[in-house]
C-alpha positions in Angstrom: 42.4 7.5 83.7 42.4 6.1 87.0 42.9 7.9 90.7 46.4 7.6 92.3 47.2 5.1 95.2 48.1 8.1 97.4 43.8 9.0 97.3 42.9 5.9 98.3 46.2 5.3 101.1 44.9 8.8 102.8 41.4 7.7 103.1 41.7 3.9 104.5 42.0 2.9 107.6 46.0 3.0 108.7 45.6 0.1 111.4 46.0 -2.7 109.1 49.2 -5.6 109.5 49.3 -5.5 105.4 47.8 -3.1 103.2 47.6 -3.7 99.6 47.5 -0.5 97.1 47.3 -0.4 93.0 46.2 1.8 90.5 45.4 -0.1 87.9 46.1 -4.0 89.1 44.7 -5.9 92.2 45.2 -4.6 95.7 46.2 -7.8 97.0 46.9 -11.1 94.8 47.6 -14.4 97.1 48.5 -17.5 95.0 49.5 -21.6 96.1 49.4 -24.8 94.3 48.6 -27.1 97.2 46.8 -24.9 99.8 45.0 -21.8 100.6 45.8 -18.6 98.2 44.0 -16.4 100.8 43.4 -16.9 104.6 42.1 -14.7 107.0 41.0 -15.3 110.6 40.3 -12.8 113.1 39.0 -13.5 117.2 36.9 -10.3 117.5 35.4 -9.4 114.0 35.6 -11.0 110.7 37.9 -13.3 109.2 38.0 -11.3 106.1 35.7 -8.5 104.7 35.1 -7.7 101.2 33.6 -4.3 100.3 33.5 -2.4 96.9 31.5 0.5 95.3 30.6 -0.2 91.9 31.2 -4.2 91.5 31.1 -7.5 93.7 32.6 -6.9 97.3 33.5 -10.6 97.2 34.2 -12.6 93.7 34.6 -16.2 93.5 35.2 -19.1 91.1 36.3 -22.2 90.6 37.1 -25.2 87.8 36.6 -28.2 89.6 35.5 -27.8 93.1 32.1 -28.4 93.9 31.1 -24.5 94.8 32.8 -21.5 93.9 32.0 -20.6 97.9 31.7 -22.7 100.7 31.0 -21.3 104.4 30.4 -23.3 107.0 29.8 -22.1 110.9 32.1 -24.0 113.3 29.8 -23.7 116.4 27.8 -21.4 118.5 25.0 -19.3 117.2 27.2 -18.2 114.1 26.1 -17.7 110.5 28.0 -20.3 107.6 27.0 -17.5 105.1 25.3 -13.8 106.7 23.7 -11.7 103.7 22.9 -8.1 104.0 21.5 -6.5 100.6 21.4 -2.9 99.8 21.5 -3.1 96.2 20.3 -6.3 93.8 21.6 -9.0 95.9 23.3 -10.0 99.4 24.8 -12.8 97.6 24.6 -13.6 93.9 25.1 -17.3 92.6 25.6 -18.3 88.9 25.9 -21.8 87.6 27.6 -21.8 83.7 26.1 -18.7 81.9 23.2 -18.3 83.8 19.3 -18.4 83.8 16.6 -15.8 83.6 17.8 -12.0 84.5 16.7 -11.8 88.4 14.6 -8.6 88.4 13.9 -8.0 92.0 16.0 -7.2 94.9 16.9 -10.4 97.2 19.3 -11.4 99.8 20.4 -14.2 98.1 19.7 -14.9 93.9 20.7 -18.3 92.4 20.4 -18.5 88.6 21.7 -21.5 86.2 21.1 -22.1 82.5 20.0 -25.9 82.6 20.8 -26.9 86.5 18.9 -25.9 89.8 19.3 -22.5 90.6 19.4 -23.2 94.7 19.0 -26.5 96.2 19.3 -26.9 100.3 20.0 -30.0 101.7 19.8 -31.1 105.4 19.4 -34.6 107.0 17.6 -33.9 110.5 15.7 -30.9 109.3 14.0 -28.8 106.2 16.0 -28.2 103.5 14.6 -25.3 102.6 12.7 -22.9 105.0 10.9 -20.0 104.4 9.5 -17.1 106.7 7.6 -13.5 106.3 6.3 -11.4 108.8 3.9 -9.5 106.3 4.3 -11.5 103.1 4.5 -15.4 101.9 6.9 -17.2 103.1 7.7 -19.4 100.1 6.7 -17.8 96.7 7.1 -20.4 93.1 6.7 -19.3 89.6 7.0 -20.7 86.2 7.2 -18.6 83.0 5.6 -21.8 81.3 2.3 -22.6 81.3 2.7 -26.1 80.8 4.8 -25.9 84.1 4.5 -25.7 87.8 5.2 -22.9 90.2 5.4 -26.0 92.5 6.3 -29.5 92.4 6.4 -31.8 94.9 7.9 -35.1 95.2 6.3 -37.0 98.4 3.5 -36.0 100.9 2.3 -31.9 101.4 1.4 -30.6 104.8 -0.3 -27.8 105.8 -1.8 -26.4 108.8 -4.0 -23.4 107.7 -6.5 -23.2 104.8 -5.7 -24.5 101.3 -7.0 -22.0 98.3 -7.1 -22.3 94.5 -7.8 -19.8 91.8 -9.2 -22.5 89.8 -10.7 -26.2 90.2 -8.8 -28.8 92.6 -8.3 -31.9 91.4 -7.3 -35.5 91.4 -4.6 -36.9 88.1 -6.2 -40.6 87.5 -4.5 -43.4 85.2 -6.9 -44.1 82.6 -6.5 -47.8 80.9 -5.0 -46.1 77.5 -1.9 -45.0 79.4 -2.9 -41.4 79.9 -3.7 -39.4 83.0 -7.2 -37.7 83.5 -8.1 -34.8 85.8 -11.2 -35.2 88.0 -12.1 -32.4 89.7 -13.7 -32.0 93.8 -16.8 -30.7 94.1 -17.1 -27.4 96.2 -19.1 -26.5 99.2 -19.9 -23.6 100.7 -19.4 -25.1 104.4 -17.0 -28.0 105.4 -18.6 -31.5 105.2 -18.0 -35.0 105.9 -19.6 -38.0 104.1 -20.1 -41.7 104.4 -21.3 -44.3 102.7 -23.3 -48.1 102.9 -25.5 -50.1 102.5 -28.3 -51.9 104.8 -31.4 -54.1 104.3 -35.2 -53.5 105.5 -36.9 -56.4 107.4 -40.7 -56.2 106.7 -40.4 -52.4 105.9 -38.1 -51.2 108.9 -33.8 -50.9 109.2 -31.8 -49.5 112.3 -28.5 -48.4 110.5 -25.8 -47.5 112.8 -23.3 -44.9 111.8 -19.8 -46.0 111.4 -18.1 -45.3 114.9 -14.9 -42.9 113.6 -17.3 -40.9 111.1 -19.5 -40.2 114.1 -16.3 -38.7 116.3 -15.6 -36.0 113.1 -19.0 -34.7 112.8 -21.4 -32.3 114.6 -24.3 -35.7 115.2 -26.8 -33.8 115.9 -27.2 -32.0 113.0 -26.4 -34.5 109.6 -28.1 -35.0 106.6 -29.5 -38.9 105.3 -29.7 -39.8 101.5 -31.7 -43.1 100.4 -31.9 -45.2 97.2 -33.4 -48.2 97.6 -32.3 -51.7 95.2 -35.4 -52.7 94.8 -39.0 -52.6 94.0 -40.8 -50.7 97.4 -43.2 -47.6 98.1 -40.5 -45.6 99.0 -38.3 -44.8 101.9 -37.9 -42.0 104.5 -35.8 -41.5 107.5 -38.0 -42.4 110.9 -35.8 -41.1 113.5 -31.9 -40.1 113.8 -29.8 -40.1 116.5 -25.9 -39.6 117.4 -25.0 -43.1 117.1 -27.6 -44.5 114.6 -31.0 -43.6 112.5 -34.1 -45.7 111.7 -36.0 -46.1 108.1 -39.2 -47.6 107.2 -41.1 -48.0 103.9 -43.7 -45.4 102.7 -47.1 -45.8 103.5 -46.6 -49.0 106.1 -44.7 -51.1 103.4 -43.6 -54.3 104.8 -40.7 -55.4 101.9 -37.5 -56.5 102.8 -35.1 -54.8 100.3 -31.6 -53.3 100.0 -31.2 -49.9 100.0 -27.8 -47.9 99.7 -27.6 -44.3 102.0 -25.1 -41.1 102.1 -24.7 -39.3 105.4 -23.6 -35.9 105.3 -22.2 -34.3 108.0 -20.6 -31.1 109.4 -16.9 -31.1 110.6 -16.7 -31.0 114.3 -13.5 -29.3 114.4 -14.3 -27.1 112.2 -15.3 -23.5 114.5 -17.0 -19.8 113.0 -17.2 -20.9 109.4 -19.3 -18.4 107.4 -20.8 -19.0 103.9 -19.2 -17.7 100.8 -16.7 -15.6 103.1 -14.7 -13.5 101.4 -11.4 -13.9 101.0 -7.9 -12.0 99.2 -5.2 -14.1 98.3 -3.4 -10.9 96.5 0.4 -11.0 97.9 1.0 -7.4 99.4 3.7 -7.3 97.4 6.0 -4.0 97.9 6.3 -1.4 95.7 9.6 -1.0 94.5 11.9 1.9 95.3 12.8 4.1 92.3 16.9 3.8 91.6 18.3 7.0 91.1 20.0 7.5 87.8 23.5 6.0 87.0 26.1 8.5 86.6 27.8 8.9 83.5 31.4 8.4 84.9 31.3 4.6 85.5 34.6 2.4 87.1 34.7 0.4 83.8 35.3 4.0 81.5 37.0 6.5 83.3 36.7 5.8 87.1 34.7 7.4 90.2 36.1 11.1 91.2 37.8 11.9 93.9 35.4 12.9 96.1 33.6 9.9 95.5 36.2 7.7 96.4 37.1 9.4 99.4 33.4 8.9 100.3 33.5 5.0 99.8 36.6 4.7 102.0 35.4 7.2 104.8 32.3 4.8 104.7 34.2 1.6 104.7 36.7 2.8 107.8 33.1 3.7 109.8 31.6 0.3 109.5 35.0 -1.6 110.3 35.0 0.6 113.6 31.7 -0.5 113.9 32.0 -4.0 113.6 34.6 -4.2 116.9 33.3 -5.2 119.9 32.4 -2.8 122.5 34.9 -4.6 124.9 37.7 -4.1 122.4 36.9 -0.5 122.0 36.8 0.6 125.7 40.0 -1.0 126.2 41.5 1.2 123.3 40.0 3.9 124.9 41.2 3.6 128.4 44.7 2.5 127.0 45.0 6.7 125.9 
């Protein structure tokens, strides 16, 4: 049992150029072969405005185009698409019969079966962009574990400090084909190395530090490792400067062999580091709200009540009068 037209008529807003009302059919059907079934365009507020209780306020589909929706904002500061959830989703997107059940709340939710579920697209700027005030701004997860919350096809970028729950690593080509993982080692304070190779002439070497290394690091304070090539008494570090540092053979050794070194040094632009800081990567992920139970009396079996229909449509006529301009509503004003 549905609710009689004359409920609904007494509860909408009467300003309207044509008003559709059915009891058990669509309000409003517009139909062409060649053209638009439906357009609506409006100077002040929207062009058109979908609304609806208990099911989509707008629903869209199509056979053969390339979207069941397309917006696109003509110019100014407009919006090609503007979302506002309340409920599940602002906008809902489905591709054949669908992927996973979405089970958060979202302003927009894409889901496909065996296609992307969103892709963006943009040729002078990101194609996808995401911002939080209080939370991540771009959030990837796989149900898989022999998949990726994130997969990238070109370089990654990022300006603040990269973390990882487990061991960071570098995917190798080994000579059977495969792929091997080798993994960094760790350091409880930023570093910088180098590498080479010098030769002592009758038990002495000045090695001087590659130019560009020096610019990264803190020289006053860097670390020398030695291995000599050949048969000697040892080496040790003489002297170190900024720009270069002296070795000699142990116990006033005169040979003249190679020897390979490691310099260690601390990152210049690196400022208030602390050892083993602590640190949270925990998302403060909100608690979500508690739904109130559904009613037993459901559109789909015998309808919402009267009073809950009158309800909707005192709702709906309040945000239309809110959407007008304020110039728009003066001048009705000072027309009485």
């Amino acid at each position: 049992m549905g609710v009689k037209p004359a409920l609904l008529q007494s509860s909408l807003p009467s300003a309207a150029a044509v008003m559709g009302l059915a009891q058990d059919a669509y309000g409003v059907v517009g139909a062409s072969d060649h053209w638009d079934g439906v357009t609506g365009q409006s100077y002040w507020s929207n062009g058109i405005t979908g609304s609806s209780a208990q099911s989509f306020g707008v629903d869209a589909a199509t056979d053969l185009g390339p979207a069941a929706i397309r917006a696109q904002a003509i110019g100014g500061t407009g919006y090609g698409v503007l979302s506002i959830a309340a409920g599940n989703a602002g906008i809902f997107g489905m591709n054949g019969s669908g992927g996973p059940t979405p089970t958060t709340t979202a302003g927009v939710i894409g889901t496909s079966d065996q296609y992307r579920g969103i892709i963006g697209t943009s040729n002078a700027h990101q194609g996808v962009y995401g911002f939080s005030s209080l939370n991540a701004g771009v959030v990837g997860e796989s149900g898989s574990a022999q998949s990726f919350g994130g997969y990238f096809f070109g370089n990654v970028h990022m300006t603040g400090t990269l973390t990882s729950d487990s061991v960071k690593g570098a995917v190798v080509p080994f000579p059977d084909g495969t792929k091997r993982l080798l993994v960094c080692v760790e350091s409880p304070e930023p570093w910088f190395e180098d590498f080479g190779a010098a030769k002592l002439k009758r038990g002495r070497a000045v090695v001087k530090i590659d130019r560009d290394f020096a610019k990264v690091i803190k020289r006053g304070d860097y670390h020398v490792f030695l291995t000599p090539r050949g048969d000697c008494r040892g080496l040790c570090v003489r002297s170190q400067g900024g720009a270069s540092f002296e070795v000699r053979e142990l116990a006033g050794g005169t040979s003249s062999v190679v020897f390979s070194y490691r310099i260690v040094g601390r990152r210049k632009d690196i400022k208030g580091h602390r050892r083993f800081a602590k640190i949270d990567t925990r998302l403060p992920l909100p608690v979500p709200r508690a739904r109130p139970a559904r009613q037993a009396r459901r559109m789909k079996t015998l309808g919402p009540t009267p009073a809950e229909l009158r309800a909707f449509a005192a709702r709906m006529a309040k945000e239309a009068r809110a959407r007008l301009p304020k110039r728009r509503r003066k001048g009705k004003r000072s027309a009485k």
